[in-house]
C-alpha positions in Angstrom: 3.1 5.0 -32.3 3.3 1.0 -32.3 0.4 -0.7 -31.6 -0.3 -4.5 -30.3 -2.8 -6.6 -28.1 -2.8 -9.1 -25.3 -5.5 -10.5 -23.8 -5.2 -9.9 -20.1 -2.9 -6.7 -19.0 -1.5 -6.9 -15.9 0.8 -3.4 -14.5 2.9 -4.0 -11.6 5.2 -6.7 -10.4 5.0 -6.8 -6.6 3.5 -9.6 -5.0 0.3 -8.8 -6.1 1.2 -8.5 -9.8 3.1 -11.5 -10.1 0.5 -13.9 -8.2 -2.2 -12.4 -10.7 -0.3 -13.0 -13.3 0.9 -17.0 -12.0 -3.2 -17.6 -11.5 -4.3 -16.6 -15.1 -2.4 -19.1 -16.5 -3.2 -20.9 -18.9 -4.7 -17.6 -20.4 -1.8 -15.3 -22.0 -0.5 -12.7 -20.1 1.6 -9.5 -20.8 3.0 -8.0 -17.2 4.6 -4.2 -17.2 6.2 -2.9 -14.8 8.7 0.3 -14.8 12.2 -1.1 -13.6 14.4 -2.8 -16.6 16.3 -5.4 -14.2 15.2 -7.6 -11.8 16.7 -6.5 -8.7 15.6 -3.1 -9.8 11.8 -4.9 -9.9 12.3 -5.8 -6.4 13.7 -2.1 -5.4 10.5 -0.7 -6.8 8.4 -2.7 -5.2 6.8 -2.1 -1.4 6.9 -6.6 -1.4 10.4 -6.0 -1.5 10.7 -4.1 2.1 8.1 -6.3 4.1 10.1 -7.0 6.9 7.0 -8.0 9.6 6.1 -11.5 7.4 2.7 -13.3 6.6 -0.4 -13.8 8.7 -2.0 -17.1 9.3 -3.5 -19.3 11.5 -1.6 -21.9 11.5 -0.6 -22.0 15.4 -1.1 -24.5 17.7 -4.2 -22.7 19.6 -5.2 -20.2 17.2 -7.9 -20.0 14.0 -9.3 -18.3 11.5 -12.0 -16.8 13.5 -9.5 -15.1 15.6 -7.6 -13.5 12.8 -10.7 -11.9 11.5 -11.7 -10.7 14.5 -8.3 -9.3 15.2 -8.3 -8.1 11.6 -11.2 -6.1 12.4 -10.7 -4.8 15.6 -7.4 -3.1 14.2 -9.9 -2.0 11.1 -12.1 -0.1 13.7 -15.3 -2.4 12.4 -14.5 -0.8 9.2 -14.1 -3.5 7.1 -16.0 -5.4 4.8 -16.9 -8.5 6.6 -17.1 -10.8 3.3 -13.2 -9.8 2.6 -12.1 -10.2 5.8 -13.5 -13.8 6.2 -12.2 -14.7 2.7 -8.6 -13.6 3.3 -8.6 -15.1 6.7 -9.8 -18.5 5.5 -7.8 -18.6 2.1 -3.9 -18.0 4.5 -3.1 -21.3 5.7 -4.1 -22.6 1.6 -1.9 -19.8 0.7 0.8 -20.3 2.5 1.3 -23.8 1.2 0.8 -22.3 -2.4 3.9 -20.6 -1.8 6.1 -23.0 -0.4 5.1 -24.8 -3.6 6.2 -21.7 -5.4 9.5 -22.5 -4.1 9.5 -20.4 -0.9 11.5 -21.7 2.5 9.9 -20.3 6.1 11.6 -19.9 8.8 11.6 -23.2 10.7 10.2 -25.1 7.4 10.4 -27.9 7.8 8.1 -29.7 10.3 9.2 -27.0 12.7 8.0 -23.6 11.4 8.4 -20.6 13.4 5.5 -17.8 14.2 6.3 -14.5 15.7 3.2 -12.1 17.6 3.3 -8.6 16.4 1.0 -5.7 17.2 -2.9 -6.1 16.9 -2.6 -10.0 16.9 -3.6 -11.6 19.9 -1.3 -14.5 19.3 2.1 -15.3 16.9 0.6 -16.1 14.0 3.4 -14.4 11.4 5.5 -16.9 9.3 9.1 -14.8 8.2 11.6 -16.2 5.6 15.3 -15.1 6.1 14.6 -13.2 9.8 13.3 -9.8 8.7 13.6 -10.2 4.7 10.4 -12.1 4.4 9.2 -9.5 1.3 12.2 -10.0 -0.5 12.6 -13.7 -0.6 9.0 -14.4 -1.2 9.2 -11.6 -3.8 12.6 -13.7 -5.4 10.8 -16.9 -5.3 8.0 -15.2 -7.4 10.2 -13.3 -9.9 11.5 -16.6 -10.4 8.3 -18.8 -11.6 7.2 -15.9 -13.8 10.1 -15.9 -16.0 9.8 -19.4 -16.6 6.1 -19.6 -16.6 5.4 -19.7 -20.7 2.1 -17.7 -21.0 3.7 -14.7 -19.4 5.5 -12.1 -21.9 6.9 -9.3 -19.1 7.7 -6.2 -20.5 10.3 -4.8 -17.9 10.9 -0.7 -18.6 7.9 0.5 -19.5 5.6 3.3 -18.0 1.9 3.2 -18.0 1.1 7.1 -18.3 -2.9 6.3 -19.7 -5.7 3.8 -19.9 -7.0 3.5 -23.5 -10.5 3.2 -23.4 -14.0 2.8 -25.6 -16.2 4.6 -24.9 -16.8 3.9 -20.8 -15.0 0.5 -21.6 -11.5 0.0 -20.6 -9.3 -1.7 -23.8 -5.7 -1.2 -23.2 -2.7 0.9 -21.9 -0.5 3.5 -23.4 3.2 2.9 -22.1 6.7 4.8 -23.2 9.8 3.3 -22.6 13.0 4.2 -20.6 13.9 6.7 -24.2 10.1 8.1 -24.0 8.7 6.0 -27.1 5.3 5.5 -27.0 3.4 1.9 -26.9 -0.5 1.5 -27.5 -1.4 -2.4 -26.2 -4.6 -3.0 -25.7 -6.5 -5.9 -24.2 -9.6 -7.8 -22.8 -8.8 -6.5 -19.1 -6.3 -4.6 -17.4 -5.5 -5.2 -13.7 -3.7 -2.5 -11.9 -1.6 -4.1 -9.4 0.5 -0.1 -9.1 0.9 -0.1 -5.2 0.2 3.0 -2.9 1.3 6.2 -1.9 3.8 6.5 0.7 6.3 8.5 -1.7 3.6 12.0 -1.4 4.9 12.2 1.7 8.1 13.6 3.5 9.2 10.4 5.2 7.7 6.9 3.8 9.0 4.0 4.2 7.9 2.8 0.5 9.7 3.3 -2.4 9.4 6.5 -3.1 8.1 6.1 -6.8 5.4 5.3 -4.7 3.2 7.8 -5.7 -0.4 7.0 -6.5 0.1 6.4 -10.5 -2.5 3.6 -10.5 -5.2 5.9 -8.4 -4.5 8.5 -11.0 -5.4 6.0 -14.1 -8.4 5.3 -12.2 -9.6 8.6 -11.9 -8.8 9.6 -15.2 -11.0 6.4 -16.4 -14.0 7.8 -13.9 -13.5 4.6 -11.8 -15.1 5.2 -8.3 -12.1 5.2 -5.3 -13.1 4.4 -1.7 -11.9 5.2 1.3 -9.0 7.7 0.4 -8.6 9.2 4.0 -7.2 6.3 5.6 -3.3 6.4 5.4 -1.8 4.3 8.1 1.9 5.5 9.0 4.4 2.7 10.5 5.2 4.0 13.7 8.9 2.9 14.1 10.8 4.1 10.8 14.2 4.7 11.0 14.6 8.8 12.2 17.2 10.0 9.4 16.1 14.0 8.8 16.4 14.5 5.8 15.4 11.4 3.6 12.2 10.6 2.3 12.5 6.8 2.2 13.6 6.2 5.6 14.4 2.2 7.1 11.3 0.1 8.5 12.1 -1.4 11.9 10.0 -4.1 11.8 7.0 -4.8 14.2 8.3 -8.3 15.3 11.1 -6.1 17.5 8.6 -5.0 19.9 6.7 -8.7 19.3 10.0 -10.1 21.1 10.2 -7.2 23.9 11.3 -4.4 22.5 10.1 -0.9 24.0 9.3 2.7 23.1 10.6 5.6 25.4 11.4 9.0 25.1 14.4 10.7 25.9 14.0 10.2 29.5 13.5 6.7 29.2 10.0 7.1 30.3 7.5 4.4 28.4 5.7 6.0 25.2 2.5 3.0 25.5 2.3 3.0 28.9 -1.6 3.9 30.1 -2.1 4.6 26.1 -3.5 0.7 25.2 -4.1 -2.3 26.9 -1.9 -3.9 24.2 0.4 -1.5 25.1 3.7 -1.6 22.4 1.9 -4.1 20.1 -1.2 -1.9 20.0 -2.6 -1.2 16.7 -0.5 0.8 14.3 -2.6 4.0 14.2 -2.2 3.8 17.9 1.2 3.6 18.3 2.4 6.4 15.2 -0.4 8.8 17.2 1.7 8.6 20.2 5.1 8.7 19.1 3.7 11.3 16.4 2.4 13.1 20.1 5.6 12.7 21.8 7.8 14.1 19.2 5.8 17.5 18.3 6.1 17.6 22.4 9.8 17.5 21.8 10.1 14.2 24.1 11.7 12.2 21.7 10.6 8.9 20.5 13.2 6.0 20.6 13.0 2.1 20.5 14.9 0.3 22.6 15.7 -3.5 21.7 19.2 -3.4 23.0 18.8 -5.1 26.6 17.5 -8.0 24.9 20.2 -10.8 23.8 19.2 -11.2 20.3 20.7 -13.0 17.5 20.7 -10.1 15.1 22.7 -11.7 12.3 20.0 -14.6 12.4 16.5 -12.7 13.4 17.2 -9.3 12.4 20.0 -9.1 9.5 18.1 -6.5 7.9 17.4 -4.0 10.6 21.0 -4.8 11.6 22.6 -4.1 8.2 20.1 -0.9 7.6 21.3 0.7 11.5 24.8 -0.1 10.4 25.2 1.7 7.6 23.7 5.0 9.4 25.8 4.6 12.3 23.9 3.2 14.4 23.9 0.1 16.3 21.1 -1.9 17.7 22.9 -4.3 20.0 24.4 -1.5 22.2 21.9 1.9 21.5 18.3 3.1 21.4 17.3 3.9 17.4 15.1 7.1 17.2 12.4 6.7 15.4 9.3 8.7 14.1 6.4 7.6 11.7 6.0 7.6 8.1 3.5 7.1 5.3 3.5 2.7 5.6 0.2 1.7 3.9 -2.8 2.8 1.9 -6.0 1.1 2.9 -7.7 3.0 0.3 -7.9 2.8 -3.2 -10.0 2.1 -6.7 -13.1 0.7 -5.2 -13.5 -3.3 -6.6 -15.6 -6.4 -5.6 -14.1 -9.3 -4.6 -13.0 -10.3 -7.4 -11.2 -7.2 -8.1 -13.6 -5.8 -10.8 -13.8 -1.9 -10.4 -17.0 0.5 -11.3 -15.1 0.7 -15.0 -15.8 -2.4 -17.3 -12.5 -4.0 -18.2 -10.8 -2.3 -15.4 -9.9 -4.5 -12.5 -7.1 -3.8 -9.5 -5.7 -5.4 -6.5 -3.3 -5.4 -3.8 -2.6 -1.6 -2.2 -4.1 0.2 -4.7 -7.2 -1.7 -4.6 -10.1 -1.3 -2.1 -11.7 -4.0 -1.6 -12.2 -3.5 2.4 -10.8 -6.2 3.4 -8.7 -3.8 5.8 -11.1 -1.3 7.1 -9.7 2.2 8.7 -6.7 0.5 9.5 -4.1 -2.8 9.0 -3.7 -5.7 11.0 0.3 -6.4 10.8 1.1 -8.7 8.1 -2.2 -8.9 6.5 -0.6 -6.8 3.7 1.6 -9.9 1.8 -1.2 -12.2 2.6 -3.5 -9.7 0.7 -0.9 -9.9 -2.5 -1.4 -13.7 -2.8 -4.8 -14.4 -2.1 -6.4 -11.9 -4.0 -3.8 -11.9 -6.1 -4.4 -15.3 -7.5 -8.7 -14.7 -7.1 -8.4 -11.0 -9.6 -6.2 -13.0 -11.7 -7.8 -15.9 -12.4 -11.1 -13.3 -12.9 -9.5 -11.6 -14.9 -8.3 -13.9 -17.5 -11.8 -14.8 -18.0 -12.9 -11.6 -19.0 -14.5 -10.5 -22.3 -15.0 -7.0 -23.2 -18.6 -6.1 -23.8 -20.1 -5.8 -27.3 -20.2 -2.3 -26.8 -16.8 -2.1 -26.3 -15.9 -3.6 -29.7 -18.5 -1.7 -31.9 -17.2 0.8 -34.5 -19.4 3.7 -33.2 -16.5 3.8 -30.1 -13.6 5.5 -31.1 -10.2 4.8 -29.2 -8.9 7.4 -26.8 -6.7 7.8 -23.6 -7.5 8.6 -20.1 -4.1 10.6 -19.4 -2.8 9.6 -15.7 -1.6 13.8 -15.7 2.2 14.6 -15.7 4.5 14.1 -13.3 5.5 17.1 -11.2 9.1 18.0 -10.9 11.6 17.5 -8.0 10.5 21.4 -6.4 7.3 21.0 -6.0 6.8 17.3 -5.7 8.7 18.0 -2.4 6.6 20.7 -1.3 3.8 18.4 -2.0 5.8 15.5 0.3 6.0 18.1 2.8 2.3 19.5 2.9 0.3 15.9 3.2 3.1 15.3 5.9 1.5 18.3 7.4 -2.2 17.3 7.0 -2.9 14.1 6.5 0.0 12.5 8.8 -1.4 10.3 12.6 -3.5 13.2 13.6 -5.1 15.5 11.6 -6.7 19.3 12.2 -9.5 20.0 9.2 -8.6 24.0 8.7 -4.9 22.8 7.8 -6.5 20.1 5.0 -8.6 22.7 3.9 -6.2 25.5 3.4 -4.0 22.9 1.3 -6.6 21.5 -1.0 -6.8 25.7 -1.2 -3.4 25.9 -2.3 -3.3 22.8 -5.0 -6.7 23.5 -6.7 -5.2 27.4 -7.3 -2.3 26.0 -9.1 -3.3 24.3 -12.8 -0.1 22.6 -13.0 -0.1 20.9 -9.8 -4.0 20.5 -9.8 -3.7 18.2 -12.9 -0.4 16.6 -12.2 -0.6 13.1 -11.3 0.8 13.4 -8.3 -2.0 16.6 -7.7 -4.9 14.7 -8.5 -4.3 12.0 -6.0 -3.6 14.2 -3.5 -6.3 16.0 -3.9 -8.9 13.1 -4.0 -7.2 12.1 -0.5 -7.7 15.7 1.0 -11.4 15.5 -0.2 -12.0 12.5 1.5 -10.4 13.3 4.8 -12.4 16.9 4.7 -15.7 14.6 3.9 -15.3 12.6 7.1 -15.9 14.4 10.3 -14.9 12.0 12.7 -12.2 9.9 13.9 -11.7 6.4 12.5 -9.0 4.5 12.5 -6.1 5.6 11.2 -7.8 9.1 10.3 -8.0 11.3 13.6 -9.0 14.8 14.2 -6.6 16.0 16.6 -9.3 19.3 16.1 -12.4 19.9 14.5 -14.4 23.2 15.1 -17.3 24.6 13.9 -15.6 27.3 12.1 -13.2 25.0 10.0 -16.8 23.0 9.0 -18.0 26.5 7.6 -15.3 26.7 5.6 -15.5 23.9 3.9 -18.4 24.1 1.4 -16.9 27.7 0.3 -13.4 26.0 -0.5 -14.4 23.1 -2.4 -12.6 22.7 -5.7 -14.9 23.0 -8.8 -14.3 19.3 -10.3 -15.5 16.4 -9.0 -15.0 12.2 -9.0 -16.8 9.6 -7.2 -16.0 8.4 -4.6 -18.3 5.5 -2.8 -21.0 6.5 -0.9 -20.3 10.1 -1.1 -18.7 12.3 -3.9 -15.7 14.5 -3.8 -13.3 16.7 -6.0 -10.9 16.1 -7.3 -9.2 17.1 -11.2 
């Protein structure tokens, strides 16, 4: 096994990854991520797929103080205040960093363009290229970290453990595409992993997606936070079947685009005074509602006139090459796993419960979302506290206890990874329980089912699963994006006799997990 060392760590190249690793210059950088080529990077990466845009108030008549209280009216008061006011604040600088990173908004310039889209109160979303805002930001990016000279990035590799000292993290254990093994350790290590769309059945993530960074965490007894809020992007793409279905982007309905069922009768009607641009965990409860009615959930954007090519090419290309067409026909649609607001529990500055250990963008928690998303807060996330954990993190020094002789080396193991069987039958049982609306007997006969079973229980994919179910059970009423669609006394009696014997912190309570 080859060893090495790097001062500051950095695993994942989405946007969050890649603005960490721009901001720690001039401090030496080594950035892993598990796709060899760099279109493949962008393919593994949720940045990639952001089709809404970027958040700021930048808008003649708007400010920050109404995108943080927008912000945390779709967080249900959730949030952590602090966050909210810092990532609000920080967009208009941010958005200048990134033109300056070499990224062209729509309009840009002297005549930029902002779109409304649901839970804002005004437009306030900047796009680049229509609906392929993620990817051309994401390009840009790619871009100025290959030339940037302090980053080394290791393209191929597979984080599978955290090598720690003691309660210190020091490094990562990596293989390669051919499974050999790689020990680099380092001063910090910033997990910058994503979420965990691809546990469920229909995600519109990639579906490597699958908690790998929550898993590290918990295998390094980091504390998590707020595991129970999964928030599931009402209008994907309807294609049974596939687990990584299309996103048909917010900014549709921002431009008057409807949902109806099969009669044609409106979905949001009476449901929200927003009505089609009400919050996310909103809308995906009603359309969720509507199809277990059998009603049929569709969106209809076809009586509007739009320039497709120009607005909407990806939408347009992705409907295409299914059959369908937008200009002329209502797409059905249904929800799927969009966004995590959970994760491993950090400060502002992205520093976990684990010394050494920091994380940020979607696999962090930080707060800064609450129960629930505001619409293109998630980019804006990547870059501002993407640049604030990495310049943190470059600074750090491991403390002396982490560098004595009395603490030997050794590996928190993320857990294997399940195979194709039962990873589906995994996708298809948080599907079940932990989709818009929830019913607490279900979660607890599941968690039943995965704690019974060793190899699944200690998988990767098993532990973070799990941790979520925990949480959810742990939280007896509605929030946000989690909802009990039924909660009776009997399934709160069952509860304390079903609990899984292992445990893991989580803040402000404790639950189980492997």
């Amino acid at each position: 096994m080859k060893a090495s060392h790097a001062p500051l760590i950095i695993v994942g190249a989405g946007i969050a990854g890649l603005c960490a690793a721009l901001a720690a210059a001039p401090h030496p950088v080594r950035l892993l991520n598990r796709t060899r080529a760099l279109r493949g990077a962008a393919a593994d990466a949720a940045t990639a797929l952001a089709q809404g845009g970027i958040a700021a108030a930048l808008a003649a008549g708007d400010d920050v103080n109404a995108h943080v209280d927008d912000t945390v009216c779709a967080g249900a008061g959730h949030n952590d205040h602090a966050a909210v006011a810092y990532l609000c604040a920080q967009a208009p600088a941010a958005i200048g960093w990134l033109r300056g990173q070499g990224v062209v908004f729509d309009g840009d310039p002297g005549e930029t363009e902002f779109a409304r889209e649901g839970g804002h109160r005004c437009a306030r979303i900047l796009h680049c290229g229509g609906d392929a805002t993620g990817a051309r930001i994401l390009a840009a990016l790619q871009e100025r970290v290959q030339s940037a000279r302090h980053v080394q990035w290791h393209r191929g590799v597979d984080v599978d453990g955290l090598l720690m000292r003691g309660d210190v993290v020091a490094g990562v254990r990596m293989r390669n595409a051919v499974g050999q093994e790689h020990c680099l350790t380092g001063s910090a290590v910033v997990l910058a992993t994503g979420g965990i769309g691809g546990l469920f059945a229909a995600t519109t993530n990639p579906v490597s997606a699958q908690g790998r960074g929550l898993a590290l965490a918990l295998a390094a007894q980091a504390t998590l936070r707020d595991l129970e809020f999964v928030q599931f992007h009402p209008t994907a793409l309807d294609l049974p079947g596939r687990v990584q279905l299309p996103l048909l982007t917010e900014v549709l309905r921002g431009v008057g685009a409807v949902l109806r069922d099969r009669l044609g009768r409106p979905l949001m009607q009476g449901e929200h005074a927003m009505a089609d641009l009400a919050p996310r965990d909103v809308v995906a409860r009603v359309v969720w509602q509507a199809l277990r009615d059998g009603r049929g959930a569709f969106l209809h954007g076809e009586h509007l006139g739009l320039d497709w090519e120009r607005d909407f090419p990806t939408v347009l290309g992705q409907c295409l090459a299914h059959g369908l067409d937008p200009r002329s026909r209502a797409l059905p649609i249904q929800p799927a796993a969009h966004f995590h607001m959970g994760g491993i529990d950090v400060d502002l500055d992205g520093q976990s419960s684990v010394p050494g250990l920091y994380a940020v963008g979607e696999v962090a928690c930080n707060g800064v979302h609450g129960a629930n998303r505001l619409a293109s807060n998630s980019l804006l996330e990547g870059v501002v506290y993407g640049r604030r954990v990495g310049a943190q993190a470059a600074l750090a020094r491991p403390p002396l206890t982490a560098i004595s002789a009395r603490h030997t080396l050794w590996t928190a193991n993320a857990g294997a990874s399940l195979g194709d069987n039962r990873l589906n039958w995994l996708r298809r049982s948080l599907a079940d329980v932990l989709g818009p609306a929830r019913i607490h007997a279900r979660i607890i006969a599941t968690r039943k089912r995965i704690a019974a079973d060793p190899e699944l229980a200690h998988s990767c994919q098993g532990r973070v699963a799990l941790a979520m179910l925990n949480a959810a059970a742990s939280r007896r009423s509605s929030l946000g994006a989690h909802y009990w669609a039924h909660l009776s006394s009997d399934d709160r009696a069952d509860e304390a006799a079903s609990m899984p014997h292992v445990s893991a912190t989580v803040r402000n309570r404790s639950i189980t997990g492997p």
